[in-house]
N, C-alpha and C positions, 0 to 999 in steps of 0.2 A: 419583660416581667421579672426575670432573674435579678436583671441590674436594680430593679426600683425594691424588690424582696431583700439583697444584700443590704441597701441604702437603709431602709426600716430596720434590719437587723442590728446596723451601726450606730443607727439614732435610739434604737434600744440596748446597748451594751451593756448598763447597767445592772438590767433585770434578766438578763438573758448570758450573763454572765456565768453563772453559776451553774447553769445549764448546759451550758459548753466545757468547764470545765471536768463536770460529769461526763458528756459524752466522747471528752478525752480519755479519762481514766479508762473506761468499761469497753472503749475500743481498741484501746492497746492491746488489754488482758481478753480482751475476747480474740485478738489476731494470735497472741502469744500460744493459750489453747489449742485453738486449729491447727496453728503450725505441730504442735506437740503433738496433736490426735493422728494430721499428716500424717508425720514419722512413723509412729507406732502401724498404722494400719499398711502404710508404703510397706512398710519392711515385714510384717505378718503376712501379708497376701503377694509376697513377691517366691518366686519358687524356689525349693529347698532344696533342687539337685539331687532329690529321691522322692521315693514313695511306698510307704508306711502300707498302702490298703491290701488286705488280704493277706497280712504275713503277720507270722509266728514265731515265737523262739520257744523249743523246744528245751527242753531243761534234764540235762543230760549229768548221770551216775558212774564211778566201778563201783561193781560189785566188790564187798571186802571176802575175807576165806572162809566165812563162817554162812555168808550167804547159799540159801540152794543153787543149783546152776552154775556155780563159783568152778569158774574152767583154771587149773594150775598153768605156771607160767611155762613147764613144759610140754604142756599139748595148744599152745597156742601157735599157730603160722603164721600169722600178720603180726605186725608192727603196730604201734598204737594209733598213729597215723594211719596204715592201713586199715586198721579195725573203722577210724572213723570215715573214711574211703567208702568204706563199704557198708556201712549205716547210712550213709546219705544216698547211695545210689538203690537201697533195700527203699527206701522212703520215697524215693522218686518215681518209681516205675508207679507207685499208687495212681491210680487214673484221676485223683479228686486232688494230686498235688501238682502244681506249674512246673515249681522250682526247688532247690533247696541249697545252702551252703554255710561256710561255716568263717567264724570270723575269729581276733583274738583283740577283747576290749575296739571294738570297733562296728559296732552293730548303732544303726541308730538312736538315737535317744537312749544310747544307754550311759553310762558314768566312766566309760573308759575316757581317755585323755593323752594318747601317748604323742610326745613329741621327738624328732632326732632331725641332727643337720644333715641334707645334703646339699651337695653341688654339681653343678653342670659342669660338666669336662668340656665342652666348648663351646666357642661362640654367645657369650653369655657373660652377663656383670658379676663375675666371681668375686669381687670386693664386697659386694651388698650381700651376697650371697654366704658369704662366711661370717657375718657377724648375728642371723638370727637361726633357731631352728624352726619346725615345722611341724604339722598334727600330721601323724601318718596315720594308717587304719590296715589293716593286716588282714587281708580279704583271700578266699580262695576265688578261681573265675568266676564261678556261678553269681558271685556276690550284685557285678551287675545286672542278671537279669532277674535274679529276686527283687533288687528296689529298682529294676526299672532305671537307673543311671546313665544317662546316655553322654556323646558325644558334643563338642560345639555345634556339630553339623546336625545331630538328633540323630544320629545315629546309632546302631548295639554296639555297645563294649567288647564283649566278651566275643566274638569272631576277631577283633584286632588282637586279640592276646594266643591265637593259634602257633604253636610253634617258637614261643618268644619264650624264653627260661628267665626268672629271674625279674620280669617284666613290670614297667613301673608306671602308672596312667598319676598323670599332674592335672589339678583343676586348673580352669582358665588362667586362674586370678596367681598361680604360680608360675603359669607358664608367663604371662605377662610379663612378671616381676624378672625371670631368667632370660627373656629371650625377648621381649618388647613386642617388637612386629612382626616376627618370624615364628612362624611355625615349629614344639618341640618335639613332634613325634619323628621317629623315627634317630631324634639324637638320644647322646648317655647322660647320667647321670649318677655319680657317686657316692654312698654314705662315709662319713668322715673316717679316715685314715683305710679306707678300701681299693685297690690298685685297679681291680677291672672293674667297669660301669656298667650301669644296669642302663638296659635299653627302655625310652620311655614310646609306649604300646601305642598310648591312645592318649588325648586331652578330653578328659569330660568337664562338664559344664561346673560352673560354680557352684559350691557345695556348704549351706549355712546350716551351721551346729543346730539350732531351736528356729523356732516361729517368730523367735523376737530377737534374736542376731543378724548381723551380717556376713556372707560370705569373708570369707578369710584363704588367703593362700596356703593347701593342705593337698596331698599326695597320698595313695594306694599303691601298697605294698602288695604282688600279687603272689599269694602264697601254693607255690606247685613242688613235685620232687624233692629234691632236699631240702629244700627251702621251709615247705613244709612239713618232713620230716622233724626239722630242726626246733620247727617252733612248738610242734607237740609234746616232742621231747621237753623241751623245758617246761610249758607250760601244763599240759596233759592234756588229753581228750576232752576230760568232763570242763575243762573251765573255757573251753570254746563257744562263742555263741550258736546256736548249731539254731541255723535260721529258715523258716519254707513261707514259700510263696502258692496259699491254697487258690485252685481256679474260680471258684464261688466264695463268696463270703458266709463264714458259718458263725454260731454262736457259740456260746463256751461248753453248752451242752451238747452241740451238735461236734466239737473238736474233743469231749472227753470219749463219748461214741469212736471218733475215729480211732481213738489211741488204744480203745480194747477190741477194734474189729484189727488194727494191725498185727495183735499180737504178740509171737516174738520175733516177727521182723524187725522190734523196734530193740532189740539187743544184738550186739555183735561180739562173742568172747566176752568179755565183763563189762564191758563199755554199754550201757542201756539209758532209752527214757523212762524219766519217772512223770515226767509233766510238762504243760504247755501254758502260756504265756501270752497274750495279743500284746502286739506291740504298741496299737492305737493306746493301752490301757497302761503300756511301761511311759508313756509319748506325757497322758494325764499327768502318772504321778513325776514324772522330772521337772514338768511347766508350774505345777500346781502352785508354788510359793508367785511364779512372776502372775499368772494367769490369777489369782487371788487379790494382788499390788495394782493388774489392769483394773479389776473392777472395784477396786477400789475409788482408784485415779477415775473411773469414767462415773463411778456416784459423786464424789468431787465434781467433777464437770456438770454436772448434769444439776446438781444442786446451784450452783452457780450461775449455770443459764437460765434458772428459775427466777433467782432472783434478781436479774436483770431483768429477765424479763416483766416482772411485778414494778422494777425501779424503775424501767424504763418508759414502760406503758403510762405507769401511776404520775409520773414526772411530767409527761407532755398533756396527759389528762388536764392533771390541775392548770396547766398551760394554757389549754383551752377554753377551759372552763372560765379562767381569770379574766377572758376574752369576748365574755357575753356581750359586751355594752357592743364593740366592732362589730364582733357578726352580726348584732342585732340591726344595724345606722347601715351596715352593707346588702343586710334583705330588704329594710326599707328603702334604700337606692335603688330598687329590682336586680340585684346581684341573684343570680338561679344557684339552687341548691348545689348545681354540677361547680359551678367556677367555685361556689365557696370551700366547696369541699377540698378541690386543685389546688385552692392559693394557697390555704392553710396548712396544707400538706406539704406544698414546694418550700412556704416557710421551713417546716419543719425540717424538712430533708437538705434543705441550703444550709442550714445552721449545723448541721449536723454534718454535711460535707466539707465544711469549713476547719475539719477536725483530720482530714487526709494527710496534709504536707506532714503534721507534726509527726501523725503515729507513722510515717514513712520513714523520717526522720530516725524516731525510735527502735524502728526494725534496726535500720541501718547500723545503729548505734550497736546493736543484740550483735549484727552477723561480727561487727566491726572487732571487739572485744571475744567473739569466741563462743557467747553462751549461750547460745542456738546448739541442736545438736546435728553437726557435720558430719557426722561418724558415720550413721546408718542412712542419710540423707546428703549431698553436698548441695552446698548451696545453687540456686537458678531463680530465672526470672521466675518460671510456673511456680516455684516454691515458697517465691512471697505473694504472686497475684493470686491463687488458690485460695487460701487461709483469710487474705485482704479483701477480697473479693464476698469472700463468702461471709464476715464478718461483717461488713457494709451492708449487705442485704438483709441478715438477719437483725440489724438495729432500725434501719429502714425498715423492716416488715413493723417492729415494734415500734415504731413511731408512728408509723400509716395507725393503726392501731387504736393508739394512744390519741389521736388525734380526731379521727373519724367520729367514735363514737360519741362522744361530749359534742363535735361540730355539727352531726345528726341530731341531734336532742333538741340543740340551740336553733338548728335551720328549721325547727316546727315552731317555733315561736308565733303567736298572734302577729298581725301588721300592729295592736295599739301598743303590744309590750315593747316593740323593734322599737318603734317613734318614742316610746317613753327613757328606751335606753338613748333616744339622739338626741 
């Protein structure tokens, strides 16, 4: 039946020309789509190498000398580091907090961005290695078990950092880039123009900036001792991100409650909270410009498949329709509603598969030239049969469609109207 459906189709080329040529066009651009929609959805629901749920950033003050409570610099004992030592561990003993730590420009979804080179002191492609830097993140230990950051292995962070001073955890996708196949824990690693190397702790898992990037090769800086010392010193207590991980999830009312049942545990010497923050809602506003540009793109699409779907439907209708006299001369033959329904429809969907090699062709042409996006995707069979696949059916459904109902209308025809169309 196929071969003799092809044969009909070639002896109509003329009128079914134009036809074809249509459902060239709208299945390119319907694969093109898919592939696009792919990507975005691949890379949004692939994981971010943390987690957001139930943390907070606390929004941390000094007091100046005019303030009540204002402690002078000579009755203070701690250190300003100290001071925030012991704000975090005042906030933790709370029975309703998990976790708490503190960061510098490096808390998630926040606007920090710091980058610096290092290198691997051995065994490693120190050539590649010196000509890019890297996103560090400036973490005290805790930082792992607040977001939850694990190992390749899914393992905790923060027990491999026990005893380790100075201590440096590489995501995957650096350790790959220094060491290939080999394992980097337990080797060093240098910041540029530093003689002794920092031991690297732990490798956790790949770590991507937003919902709609990709991982990238990025390293933690694990800030302890003088280390951290150093870096409060320059930068100061209050401009830390001073981060907790609550055991329930609360709401903004139920987290302003906590901050006046804590009291003044939540000041250490001048160093105090003034307010809190959900990160889910820091996470909103930093997406908010691309997450606006999605739904944009997806009322685009969405507009789009509409009207294909109207063009598509409407195109095989009239199709059909033009087709009364046949169906009619094929009920009169005793042709059953079932075969007419099948033939018409195989018509449709032969003609309509007759449009594969090209739009393969066309991928090809896309991957060939670069303008597919490989970035957050690399190219694979699944990632042209998915999108192909799935475009094929959906112009199939619209032609099944398109077809049926004008072929149902026509197969209630009288026997004298059938005979009148023979």
């Amino acid at each position: 039946m196929i071969k003799q459906i092809v044969k009909m189709l070639w002896s109509q080329k003329r009128s079914n020309g134009w036809i074809y040529i249509e459902l060239l066009i709208v299945f390119g651009a319907l694969w093109a789509i898919l592939d696009a929609l792919l990507v975005d959805a691949k890379t949004y629901y692939s994981p971010l190498g943390y987690n957001i749920e139930n943390t907070y950033q606390f929004k941390l003050a000094k007091m100046n000398n005019q303030a009540p409570g204002y402690v002078p610099d000579s009755l203070i004992d701690l250190s300003e580091a100290g001071s925030l030592l012991k704000l975090m561990e005042q906030i933790r003993k709370n029975p309703e907090v998990e976790e708490v730590c503190a960061t510098f420009y490096s808390c998630p979804y926040s606007f920090g961005n710091s980058w610096t080179s290092i290198v691997p002191t051995e065994e490693a492609d120190t050539t590649k290695a010196n000509e890019e830097s890297f996103q560090v993140r400036r973490v005290t230990p805790e930082y792992f078990k607040v977001f939850r950051v694990l190992d390749k292995e899914g393992k905790a962070v923060t027990p491999q950092l026990e005893g380790i001073q100075n201590a440096v955890v590489l995501s995957a996708d650096l350790e790959k880039q220094f060491y290939h196949n080999q394992s980097a824990k337990g080797k060093k690693v240098s910041f540029r123009g530093q003689i002794d190397g920092n031991q690297v702790a732990a490798v956790c898992q790949p770590v991507r900036p937003s919902d709609y990037e990709i991982s990238a090769p990025c390293f933690y800086q694990v800030l302890t001792g003088k280390l951290l010392e150093e870096y409060v010193g320059y930068f100061g207590a209050q401009q830390s991100e001073f981060c907790v991980r609550m055991k329930h999830a609360k709401t903004e009312e139920d987290m302003n409650h906590f901050l006046e049942d804590m009291g003044d545990r939540l000041t250490v010497n001048n160093l105090y909270v003034y307010g809190v923050k959900k990160l889910s809602d820091q996470r909103s506003q930093l997406l908010s410009y691309r997450e606006r540009n999605m739904k944009i793109k997806f009322s685009l699409m969405a507009f789009m498949l509409i009207n294909v779907f109207f063009g598509i439907v409407g195109t095989f209708w009239l199709w059909t329709e033009n087709r009364r006299s046949e169906i009619g001369l094929r009920m009169a033959v005793g042709s059953s509603k079932f075969k007419l329904y099948k033939y018409m429809n195989l018509e449709g969907i032969c003609l309509f598969s007759l449009t594969i090699p090209f739009v393969i062709l066309f991928a090809a042409n896309m991957a060939y030239f670069d303008i597919m996006d490989t970035a957050r995707l690399p190219l694979s069979f699944w990632r042209f049969l998915l999108p192909m696949g799935s475009a094929w059916l959906l112009l199939a459904g619209m032609i099944t469609i398109g077809i049926w109902i004008p072929a149902r209308k026509a197969a209630k025809m009288d026997p004298a109207e059938a005979l009148h169309y023979e």
